[in-house]
C-alpha positions as CSV (number, residue, x, y, z in Angstrom):
1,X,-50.2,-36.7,-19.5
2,X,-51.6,-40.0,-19.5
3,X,-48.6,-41.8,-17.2
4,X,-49.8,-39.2,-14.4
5,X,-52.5,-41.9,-14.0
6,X,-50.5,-44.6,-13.5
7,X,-49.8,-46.4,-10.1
8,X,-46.1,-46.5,-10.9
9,X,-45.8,-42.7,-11.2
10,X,-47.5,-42.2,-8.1
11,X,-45.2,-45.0,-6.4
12,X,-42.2,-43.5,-7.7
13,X,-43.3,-40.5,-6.9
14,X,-43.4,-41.4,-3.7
15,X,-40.6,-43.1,-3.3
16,X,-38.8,-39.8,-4.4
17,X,-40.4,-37.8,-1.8
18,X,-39.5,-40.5,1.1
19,X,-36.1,-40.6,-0.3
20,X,-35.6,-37.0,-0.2
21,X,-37.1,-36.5,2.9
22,X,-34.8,-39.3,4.7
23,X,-31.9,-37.9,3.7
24,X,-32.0,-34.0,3.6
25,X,-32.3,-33.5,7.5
26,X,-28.8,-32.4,7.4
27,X,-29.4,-30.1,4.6
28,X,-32.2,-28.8,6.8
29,X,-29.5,-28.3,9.6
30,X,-27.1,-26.9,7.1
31,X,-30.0,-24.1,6.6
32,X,-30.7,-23.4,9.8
33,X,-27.2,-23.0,10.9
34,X,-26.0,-20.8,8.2
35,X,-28.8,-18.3,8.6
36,X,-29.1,-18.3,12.2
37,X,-26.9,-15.1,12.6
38,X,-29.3,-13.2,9.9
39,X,-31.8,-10.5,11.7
40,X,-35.3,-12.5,11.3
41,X,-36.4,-10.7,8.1
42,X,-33.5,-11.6,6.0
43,X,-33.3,-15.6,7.5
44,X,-36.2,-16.3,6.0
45,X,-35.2,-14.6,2.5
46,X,-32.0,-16.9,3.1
47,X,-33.8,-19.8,3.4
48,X,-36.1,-19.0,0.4
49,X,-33.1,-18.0,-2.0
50,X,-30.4,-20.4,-0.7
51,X,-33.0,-23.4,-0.7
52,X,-34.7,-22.9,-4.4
53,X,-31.4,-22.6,-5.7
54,X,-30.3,-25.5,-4.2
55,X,-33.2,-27.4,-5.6
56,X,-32.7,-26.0,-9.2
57,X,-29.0,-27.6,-9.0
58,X,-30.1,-30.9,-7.1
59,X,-33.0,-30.9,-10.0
60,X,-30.2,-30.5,-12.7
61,X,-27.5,-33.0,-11.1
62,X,-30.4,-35.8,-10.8
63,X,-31.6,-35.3,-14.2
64,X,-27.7,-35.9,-15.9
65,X,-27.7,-38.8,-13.1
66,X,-30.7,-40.6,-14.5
67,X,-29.2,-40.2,-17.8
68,X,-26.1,-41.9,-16.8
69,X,-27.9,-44.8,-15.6
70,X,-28.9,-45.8,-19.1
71,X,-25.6,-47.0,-19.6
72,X,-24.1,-50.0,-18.8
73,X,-22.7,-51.0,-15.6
74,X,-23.8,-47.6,-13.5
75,X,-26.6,-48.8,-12.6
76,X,-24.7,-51.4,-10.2
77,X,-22.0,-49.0,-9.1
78,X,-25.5,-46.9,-7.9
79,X,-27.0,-50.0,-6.7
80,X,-23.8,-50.1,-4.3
81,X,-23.7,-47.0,-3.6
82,X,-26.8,-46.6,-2.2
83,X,-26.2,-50.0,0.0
84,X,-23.3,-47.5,2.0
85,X,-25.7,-44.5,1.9
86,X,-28.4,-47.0,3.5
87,X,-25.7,-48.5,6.1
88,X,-24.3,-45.2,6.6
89,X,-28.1,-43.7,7.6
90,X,-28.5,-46.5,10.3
91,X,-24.5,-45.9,12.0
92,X,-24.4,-43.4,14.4
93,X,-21.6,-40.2,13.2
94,X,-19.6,-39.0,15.9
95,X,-18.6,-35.5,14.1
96,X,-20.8,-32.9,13.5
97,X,-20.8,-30.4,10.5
98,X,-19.1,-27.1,11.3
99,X,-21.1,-24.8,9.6
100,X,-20.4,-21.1,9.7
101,X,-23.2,-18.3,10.6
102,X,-23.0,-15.5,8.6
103,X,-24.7,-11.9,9.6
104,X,-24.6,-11.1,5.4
105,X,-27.4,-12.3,3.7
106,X,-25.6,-13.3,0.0
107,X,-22.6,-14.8,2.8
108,X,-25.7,-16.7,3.7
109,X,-26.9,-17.8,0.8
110,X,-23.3,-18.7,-0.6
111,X,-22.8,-20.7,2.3
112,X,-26.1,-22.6,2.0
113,X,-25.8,-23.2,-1.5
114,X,-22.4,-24.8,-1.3
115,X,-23.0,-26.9,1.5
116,X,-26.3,-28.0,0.1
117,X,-24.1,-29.5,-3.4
118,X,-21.6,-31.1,-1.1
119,X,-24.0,-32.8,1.0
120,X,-26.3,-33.7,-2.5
121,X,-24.8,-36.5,-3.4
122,X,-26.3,-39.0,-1.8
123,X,-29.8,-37.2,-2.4
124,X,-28.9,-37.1,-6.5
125,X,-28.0,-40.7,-6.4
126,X,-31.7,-42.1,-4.2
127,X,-33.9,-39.9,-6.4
128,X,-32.1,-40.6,-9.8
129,X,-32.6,-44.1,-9.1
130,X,-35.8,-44.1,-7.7
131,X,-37.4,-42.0,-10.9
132,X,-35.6,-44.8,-12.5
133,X,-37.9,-47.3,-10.9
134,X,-40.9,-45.1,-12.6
135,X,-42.7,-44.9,-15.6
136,X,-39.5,-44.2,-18.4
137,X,-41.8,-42.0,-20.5
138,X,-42.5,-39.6,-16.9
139,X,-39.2,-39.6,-15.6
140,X,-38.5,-36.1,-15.3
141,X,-42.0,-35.4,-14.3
142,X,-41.1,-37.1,-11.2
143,X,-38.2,-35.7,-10.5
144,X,-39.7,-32.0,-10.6
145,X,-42.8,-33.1,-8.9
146,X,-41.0,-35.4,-5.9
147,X,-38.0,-33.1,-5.3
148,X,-40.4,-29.8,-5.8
149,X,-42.6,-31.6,-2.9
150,X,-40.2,-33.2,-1.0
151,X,-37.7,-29.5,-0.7
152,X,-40.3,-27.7,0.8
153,X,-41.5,-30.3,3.5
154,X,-37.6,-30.3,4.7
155,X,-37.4,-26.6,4.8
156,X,-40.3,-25.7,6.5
157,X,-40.7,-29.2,8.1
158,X,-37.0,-29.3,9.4
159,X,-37.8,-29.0,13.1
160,X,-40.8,-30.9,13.4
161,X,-39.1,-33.8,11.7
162,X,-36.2,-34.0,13.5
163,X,-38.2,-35.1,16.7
164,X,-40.1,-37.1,15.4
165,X,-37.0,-38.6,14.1
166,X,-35.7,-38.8,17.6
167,X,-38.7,-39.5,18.8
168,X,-39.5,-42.5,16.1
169,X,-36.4,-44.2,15.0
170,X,-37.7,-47.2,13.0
171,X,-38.5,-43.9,10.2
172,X,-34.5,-44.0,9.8
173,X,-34.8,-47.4,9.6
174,X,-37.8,-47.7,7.4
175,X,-35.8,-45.1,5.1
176,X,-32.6,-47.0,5.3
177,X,-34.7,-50.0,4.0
178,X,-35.8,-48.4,1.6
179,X,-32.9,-47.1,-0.4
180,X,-31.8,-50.9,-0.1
181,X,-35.4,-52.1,-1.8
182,X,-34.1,-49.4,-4.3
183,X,-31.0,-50.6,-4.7
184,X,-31.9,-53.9,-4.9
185,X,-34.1,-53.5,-7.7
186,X,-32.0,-51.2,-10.1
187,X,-28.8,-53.9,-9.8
188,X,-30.5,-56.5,-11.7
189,X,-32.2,-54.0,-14.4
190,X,-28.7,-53.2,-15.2
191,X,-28.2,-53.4,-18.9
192,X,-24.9,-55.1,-18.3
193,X,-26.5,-58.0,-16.8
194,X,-30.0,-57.3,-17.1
195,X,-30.5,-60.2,-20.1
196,X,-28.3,-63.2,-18.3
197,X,-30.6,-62.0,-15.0
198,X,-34.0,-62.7,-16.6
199,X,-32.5,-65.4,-19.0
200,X,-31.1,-67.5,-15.7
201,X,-32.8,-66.0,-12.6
202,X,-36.1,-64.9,-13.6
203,X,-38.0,-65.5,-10.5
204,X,-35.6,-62.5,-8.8
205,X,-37.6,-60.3,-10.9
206,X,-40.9,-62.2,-10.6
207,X,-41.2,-62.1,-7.0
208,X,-39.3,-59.1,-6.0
209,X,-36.7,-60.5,-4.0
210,X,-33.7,-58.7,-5.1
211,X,-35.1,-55.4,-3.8
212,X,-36.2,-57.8,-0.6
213,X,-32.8,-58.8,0.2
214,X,-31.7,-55.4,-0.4
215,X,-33.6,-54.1,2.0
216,X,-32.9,-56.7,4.3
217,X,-29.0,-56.7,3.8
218,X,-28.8,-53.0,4.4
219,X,-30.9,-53.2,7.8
220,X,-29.0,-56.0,8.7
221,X,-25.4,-54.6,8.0
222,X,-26.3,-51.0,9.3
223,X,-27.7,-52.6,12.6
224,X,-24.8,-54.8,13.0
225,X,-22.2,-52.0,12.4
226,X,-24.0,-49.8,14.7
227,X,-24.2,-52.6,17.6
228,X,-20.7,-52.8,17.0
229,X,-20.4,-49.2,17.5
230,X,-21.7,-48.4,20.1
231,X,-20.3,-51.5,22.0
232,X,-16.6,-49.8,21.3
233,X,-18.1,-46.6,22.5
234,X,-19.3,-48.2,26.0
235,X,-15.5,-50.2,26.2
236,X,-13.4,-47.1,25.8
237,X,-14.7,-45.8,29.0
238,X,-13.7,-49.1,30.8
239,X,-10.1,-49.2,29.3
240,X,-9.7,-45.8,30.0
241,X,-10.7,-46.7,33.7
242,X,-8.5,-49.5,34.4
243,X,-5.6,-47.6,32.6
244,X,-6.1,-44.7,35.1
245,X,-5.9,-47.3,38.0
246,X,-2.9,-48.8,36.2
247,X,-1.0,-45.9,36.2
248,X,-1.7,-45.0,40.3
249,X,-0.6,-48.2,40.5
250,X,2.8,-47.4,39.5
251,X,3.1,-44.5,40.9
252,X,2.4,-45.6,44.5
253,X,5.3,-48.1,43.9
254,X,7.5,-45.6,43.2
């Protein structure tokens, strides 16, 4: 195991874990939710079951991803998908997840287990590529080892993380950033393009700056979006005020 060694197994290693940890706060609420009508004894049995489960299937899907994105072309429609997921972690969502609480424990489990898939997708897509950033000859090593790390921190960690989240949002942002560095650097290694790239544009290999401006460009959009957002938000009151006053308006004329 010679590539354990390596710097670049221990930075993609860490990138996985980062990854992983950035985005499976909802699949820590997920847990908590579905196993908060269990007595005590059996929530923690459906967190234990429900969870490894969900990691042997996340471990699965993310190893048949990093397969796929041998091929040509993939790696750029992951590239872009990971641009939304990175804009999408820095927007604010006005629904929340109606989760069910279940007093049965395989209920429980069930429910955490589907969830968990449904909500994996992002999750599949960050890791896959960043183990594809790593050594190639350690790749599922680091998928084991960074989503075996990175499961338990959320599980266990859930709470605790959550306010520091809150507490410190720049770690959303840090993590947004970071699936656009990702993103960034997988879209020119595509083998569709990866020859022209390095035959024409070396230098965005040499110096890095295609996972630069990826990072940048998903900061940038995300921010911009979520200006934008919240700028809405704050009108709608307004409008709603002066539409109010319109109406009592009209009905003193009458």
């Amino acid at each position: 195991m010679e590539e354990l060694a390596t710097q670049a197994f221990w930075v993609g290693l860490a990138k996985i874990i980062g990854v992983n940890i950035v985005l499976s706060g909802d699949n820590a609420v997920v847990i908590a939710l579905a196993a908060r009508s269990l007595p005590a004894k059996q929530q923690k049995m459906a967190i234990l079951w429900g969870a490894g489960a969900a990691v042997v299937l996340r471990i699965i899907l993310t190893v048949f991803a990093v397969a796929l994105l041998t091929l040509p072309w993939l790696k750029i429609i992951g590239s872009l998908l990971l641009f939304w997921i990175g804009i999408k972690l820095l927007v604010p969502e006005d629904d929340d997840a109606n989760i069910n609480a279940s007093d049965n424990l395989m209920a429980a489990i069930k429910t955490i287990l589907i969830a968990d898939l449904v909500m994996s997708l992002d999750n599949v897509i960050a890791v896959a590529a960043a183990a594809e950033q790593g050594p190639q000859e350690a790749k599922i090593t680091l998928l084991v080892l960074g989503l075996a790390l990175s499961i338990p921190i959320v599980i266990f960690g859930s709470t605790l993380m959550l306010k520091i989240m809150g507490r410190f949002p720049v770690i959303i942002t840090l993590g947004a950033a970071l699936l656009g560095w990702i993103a960034g650097d997988i879209m020119v290694t595509d083998p569709a393009i990866a020859g022209w790239v390095k035959a024409n544009y070396a230098w965005l290999l040499e110096w890095k700056l295609a996972p630069v401006a990826g990072a940048v460009f998903v900061v940038a959009v995300g921010k911009f979006i979520a200006a934008r957002h919240e700028a809405e938000e704050s009108a709608e009151p307004a409008v709603d005020l002066a539409n109010n006053g319109q109406a009592g308006a009209d009905r003193g004329q009458h």
